[in-house]
C-alpha positions in Angstrom: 52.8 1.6 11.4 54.3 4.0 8.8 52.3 4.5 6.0 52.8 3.1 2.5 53.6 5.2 -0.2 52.9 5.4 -3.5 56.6 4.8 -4.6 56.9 1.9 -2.3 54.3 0.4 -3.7 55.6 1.1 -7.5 59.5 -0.4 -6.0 57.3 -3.4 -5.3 55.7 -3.8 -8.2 58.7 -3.5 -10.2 57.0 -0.2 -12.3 57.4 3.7 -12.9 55.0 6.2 -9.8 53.4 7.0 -13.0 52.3 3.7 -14.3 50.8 3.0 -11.1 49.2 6.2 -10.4 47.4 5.4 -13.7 46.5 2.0 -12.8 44.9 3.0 -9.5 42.8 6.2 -11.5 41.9 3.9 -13.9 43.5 6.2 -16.8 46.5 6.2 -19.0 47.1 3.4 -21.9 48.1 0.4 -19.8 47.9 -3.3 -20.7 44.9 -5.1 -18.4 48.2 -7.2 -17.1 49.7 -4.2 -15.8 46.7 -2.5 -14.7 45.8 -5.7 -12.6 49.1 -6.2 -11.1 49.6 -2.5 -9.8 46.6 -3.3 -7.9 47.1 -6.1 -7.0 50.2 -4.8 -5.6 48.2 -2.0 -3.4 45.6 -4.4 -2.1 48.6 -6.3 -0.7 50.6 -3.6 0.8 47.5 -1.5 2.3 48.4 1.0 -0.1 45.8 4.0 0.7 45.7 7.0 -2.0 46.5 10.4 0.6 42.6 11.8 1.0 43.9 14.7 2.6 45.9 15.7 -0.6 43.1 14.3 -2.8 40.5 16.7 -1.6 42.7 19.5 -1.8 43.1 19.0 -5.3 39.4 18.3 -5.7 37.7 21.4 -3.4 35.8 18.6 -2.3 36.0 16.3 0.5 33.6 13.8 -0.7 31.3 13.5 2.0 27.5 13.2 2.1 25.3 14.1 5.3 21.8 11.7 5.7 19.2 12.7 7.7 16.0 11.1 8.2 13.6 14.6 8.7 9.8 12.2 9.7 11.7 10.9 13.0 13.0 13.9 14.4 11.8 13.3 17.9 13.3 9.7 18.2 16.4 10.3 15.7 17.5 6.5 15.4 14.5 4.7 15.2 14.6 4.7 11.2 17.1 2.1 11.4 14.5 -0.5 12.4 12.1 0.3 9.3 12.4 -1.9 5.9 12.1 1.1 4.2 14.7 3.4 5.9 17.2 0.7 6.1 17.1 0.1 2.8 17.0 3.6 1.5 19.9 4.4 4.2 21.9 1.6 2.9 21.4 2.0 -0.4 22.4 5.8 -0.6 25.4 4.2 1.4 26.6 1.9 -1.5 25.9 4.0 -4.3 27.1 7.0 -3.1 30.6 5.0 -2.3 30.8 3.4 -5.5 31.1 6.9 -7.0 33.6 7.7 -4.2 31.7 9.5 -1.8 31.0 8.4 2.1 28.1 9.1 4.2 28.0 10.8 7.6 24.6 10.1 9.5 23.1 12.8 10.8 20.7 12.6 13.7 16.9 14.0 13.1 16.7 17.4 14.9 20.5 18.3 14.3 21.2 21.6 15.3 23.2 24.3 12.9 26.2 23.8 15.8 26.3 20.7 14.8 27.4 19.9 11.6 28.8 23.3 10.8 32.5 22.4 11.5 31.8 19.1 8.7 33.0 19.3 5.3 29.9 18.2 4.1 29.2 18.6 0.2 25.7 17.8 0.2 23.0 16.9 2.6 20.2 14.1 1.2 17.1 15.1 4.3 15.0 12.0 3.5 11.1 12.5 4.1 11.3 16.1 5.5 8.5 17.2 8.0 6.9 20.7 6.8 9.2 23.4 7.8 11.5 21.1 8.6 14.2 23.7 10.4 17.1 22.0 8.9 16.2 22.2 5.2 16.3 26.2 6.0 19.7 26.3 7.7 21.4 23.6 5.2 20.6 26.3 2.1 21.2 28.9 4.2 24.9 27.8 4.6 25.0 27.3 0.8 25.2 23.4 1.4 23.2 21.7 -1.4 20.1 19.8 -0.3 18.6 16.5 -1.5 15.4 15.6 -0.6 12.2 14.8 -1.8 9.3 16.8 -3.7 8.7 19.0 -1.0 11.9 21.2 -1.7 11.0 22.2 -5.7 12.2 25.3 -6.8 14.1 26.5 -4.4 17.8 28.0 -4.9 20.4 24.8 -3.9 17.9 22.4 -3.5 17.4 19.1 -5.8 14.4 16.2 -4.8 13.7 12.5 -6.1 10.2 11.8 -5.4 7.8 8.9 -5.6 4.2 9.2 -7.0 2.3 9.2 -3.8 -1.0 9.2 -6.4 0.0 6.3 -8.0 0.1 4.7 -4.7 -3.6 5.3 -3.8 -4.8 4.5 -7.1 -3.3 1.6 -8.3 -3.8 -0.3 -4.9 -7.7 1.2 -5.0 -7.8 0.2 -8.5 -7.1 -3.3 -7.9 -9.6 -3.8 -4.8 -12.3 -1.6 -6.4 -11.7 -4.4 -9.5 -11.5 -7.0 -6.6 -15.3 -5.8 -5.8 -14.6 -4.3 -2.8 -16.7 -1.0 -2.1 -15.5 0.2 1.5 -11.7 0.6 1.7 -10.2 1.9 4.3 -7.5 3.5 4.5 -4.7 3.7 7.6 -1.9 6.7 6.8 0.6 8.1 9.8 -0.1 11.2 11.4 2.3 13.0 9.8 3.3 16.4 8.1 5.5 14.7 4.9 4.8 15.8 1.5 4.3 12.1 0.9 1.7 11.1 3.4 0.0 14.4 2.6 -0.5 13.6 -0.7 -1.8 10.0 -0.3 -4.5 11.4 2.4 -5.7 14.1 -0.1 -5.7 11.2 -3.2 -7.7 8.7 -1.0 -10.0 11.4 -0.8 -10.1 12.4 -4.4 -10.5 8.3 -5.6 -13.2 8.1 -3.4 -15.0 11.0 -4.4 -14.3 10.2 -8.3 -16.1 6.7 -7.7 -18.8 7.6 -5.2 -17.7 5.6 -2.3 -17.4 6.7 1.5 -14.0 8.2 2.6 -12.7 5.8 5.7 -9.5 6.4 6.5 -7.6 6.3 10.3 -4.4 7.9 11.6 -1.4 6.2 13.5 -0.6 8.7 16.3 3.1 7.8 15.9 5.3 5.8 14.1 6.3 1.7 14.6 3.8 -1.7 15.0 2.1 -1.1 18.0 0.5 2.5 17.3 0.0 1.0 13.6 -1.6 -1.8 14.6 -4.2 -0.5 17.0 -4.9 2.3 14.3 -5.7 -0.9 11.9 -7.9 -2.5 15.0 -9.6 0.8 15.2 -10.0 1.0 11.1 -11.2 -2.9 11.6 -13.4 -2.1 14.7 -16.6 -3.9 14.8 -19.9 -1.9 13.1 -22.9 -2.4 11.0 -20.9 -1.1 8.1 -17.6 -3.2 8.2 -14.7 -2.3 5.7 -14.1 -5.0 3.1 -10.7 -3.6 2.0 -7.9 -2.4 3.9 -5.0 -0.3 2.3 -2.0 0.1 5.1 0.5 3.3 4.3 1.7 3.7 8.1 4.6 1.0 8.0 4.1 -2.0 9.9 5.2 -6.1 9.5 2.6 -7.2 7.2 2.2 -10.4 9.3 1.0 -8.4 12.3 -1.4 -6.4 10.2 -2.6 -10.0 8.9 -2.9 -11.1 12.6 -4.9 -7.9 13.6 -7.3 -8.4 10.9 -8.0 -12.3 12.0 -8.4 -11.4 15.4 -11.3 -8.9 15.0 -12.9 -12.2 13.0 -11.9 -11.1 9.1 -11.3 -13.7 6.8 -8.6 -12.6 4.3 -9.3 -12.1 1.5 -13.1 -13.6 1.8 -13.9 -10.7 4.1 -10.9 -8.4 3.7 -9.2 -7.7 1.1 -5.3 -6.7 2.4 -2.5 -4.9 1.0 0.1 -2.9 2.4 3.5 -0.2 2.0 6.3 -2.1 2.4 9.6 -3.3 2.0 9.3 -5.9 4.5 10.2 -9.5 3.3 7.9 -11.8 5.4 5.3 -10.4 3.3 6.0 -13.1 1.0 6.1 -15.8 3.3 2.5 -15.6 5.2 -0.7 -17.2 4.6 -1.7 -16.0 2.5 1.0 -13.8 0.9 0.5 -10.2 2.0 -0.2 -7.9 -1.3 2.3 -5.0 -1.1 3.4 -2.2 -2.7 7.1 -1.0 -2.9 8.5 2.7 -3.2 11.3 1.3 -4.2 14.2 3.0 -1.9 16.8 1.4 -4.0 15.9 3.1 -7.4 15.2 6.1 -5.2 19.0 6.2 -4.0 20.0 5.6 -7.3 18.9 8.3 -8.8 19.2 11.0 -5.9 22.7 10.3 -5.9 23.4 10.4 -10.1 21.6 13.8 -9.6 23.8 14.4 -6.6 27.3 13.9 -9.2 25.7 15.5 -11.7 25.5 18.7 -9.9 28.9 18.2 -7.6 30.7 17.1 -10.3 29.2 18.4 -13.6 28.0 21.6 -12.3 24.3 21.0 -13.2 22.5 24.2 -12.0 18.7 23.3 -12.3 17.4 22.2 -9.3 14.6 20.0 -10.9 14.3 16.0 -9.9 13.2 13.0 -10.6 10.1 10.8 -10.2 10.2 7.4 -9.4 7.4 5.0 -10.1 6.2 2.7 -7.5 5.3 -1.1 -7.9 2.6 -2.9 -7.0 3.1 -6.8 -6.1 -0.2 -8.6 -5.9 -0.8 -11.7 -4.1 -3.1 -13.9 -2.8 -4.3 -11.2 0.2 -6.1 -9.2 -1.9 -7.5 -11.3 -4.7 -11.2 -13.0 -4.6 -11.2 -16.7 -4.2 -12.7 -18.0 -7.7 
């Protein structure tokens, strides 16, 4: 079908090309009445503003590559976490409310391919250390979003969340809860994140005199989390009475795991993990979790993203994003 036109849509509405260029730009001194009935008018007829010209116009062509940089070895697999989903999606919405779209790239993309993409920007979301795509992203002079890991260097911005803040205010709580053996379950993993939380485990513990337990899921998703819980868990003369899961998991599973080596939670155990994951809420009891918040992390990666695209902000500083800690019944003493 031929395309419409802007001057078949302004025949139709019965107004000037001008009037209605100005009403779909959102500029120029026009009544709401005829603002809303230009539009109205292009919803209607399918009316599409030329992107082709648009970009010309703009040296940009308003599009954002995402990469997930923790996967790299199974590339899609961040689609079935809470937290990626959410953070994908997010970035998704509020990139394309300010008129930008995303192009998913898969973990462990080669320089060959995405060269030949008019990408603007890149957001690589938890990079691995030396993560080889970082490297050849700045190289090419393509700005890089990420997270803490990239401060400082030349082209590259970060949002971040407060991975010590994470340790402590969970540890906090159970330590104020009584308990005096948590343990600790973090992926095996080279992020700046989960880094960070194994070294400030280590440094709480230390600080209050209690023995460092702590256990690493060999990879990512439920199963290899949950048998690194049953292993935290695992029978002994000196059980845990605290449990603190980073490595993401469904918070009814971890529940499940814990009541099947013969903890009572929270009589025995006291239970809260990471996570974005809903059904938290809804088991008995309520799972105690604490949220990074990957929708106020998009957010602000891509205001900082406009600023510099669009505003030509040259500091490559960031942005920290406090977490929040939800406490329910899982980890709170009965009486």
């Amino acid at each position: 079908m031929p395309r419409v036109r802007l001057v078949d849509e302004a025949r139709e509405a019965g107004l000037s090309k001008t009037t209605v260029s100005a009403a779909l730009n959102g500029t120029g001194r026009l009544s709401p009445e005829v603002r809303e009935k230009a539009r109205d008018t292009a919803r209607r007829m399918g009316y599409r503003p030329n992107a082709t010209a648009r970009q010309l116009r703009a040296g940009r062509a308003r599009l954002i590559g995402y990469v997930v940089g923790e996967l790299a070895d199974t590339p899609w697999t961040f689609l079935e976490s809470p937290y990626f989903a959410r953070l994908t999606g997010a970035t998704a919405a509020t990139a394309l409310a300010r008129g930008y779209a995303v192009v998913l790239l898969p973990a462990g993309s080669l320089q060959s391919e995405w060269a030949a993409l008019p990408l603007d920007a890149v957001v690589v979301a938890d990079p691995v250390a030396d993560d080889r795509i970082v490297e050849d992203l700045l190289a090419a002079r393509i700005p890089v979003f990420s997270d803490r890991s990239v401060e400082g260097r030349p082209g590259a911005h970060w949002v971040d969340v407060d991975a010590t803040a994470v340790v402590g205010q969970t540890l906090d709580h159970f330590h104020a809860q009584g308990a005096r053996r948590p343990v600790l379950v973090v992926p095996d993993s080279t992020t700046r994140f989960h880094r960070e939380v194994d070294a400030a485990h280590r440094a709480w513990c230390a600080a209050h005199g209690l023995p460092v337990l702590s256990v690493r899921a060999a990879e990512p998703g439920n199963g290899p989390v949950i048998q690194a819980v049953e292993t935290a868990l695992g029978v002994g003369p000196d059980r845990p009475d605290a449990l603190l899961v980073v490595a993401e998991a469904s918070p009814p599973l971890v529940l499940d795991a814990a009541r099947r080596i013969g903890y009572d939670v929270p009589g025995d155990l006291l239970l809260a993990c990471v996570s974005e994951d809903e059904t938290a809420v809804h088991t008995e009891p309520p799972v105690t979790t604490l949220s990074l918040r990957p929708d106020a992390v998009a957010e602000a990666g891509i205001a900082h993203l406009v600023a510099v695209l669009e505003q030509g902000l040259r500091e490559t500083g960031g942005a920290l994003v406090p977490v929040r800690l939800d406490v329910r019944a899982s980890s709170v003493r009965r009486g």
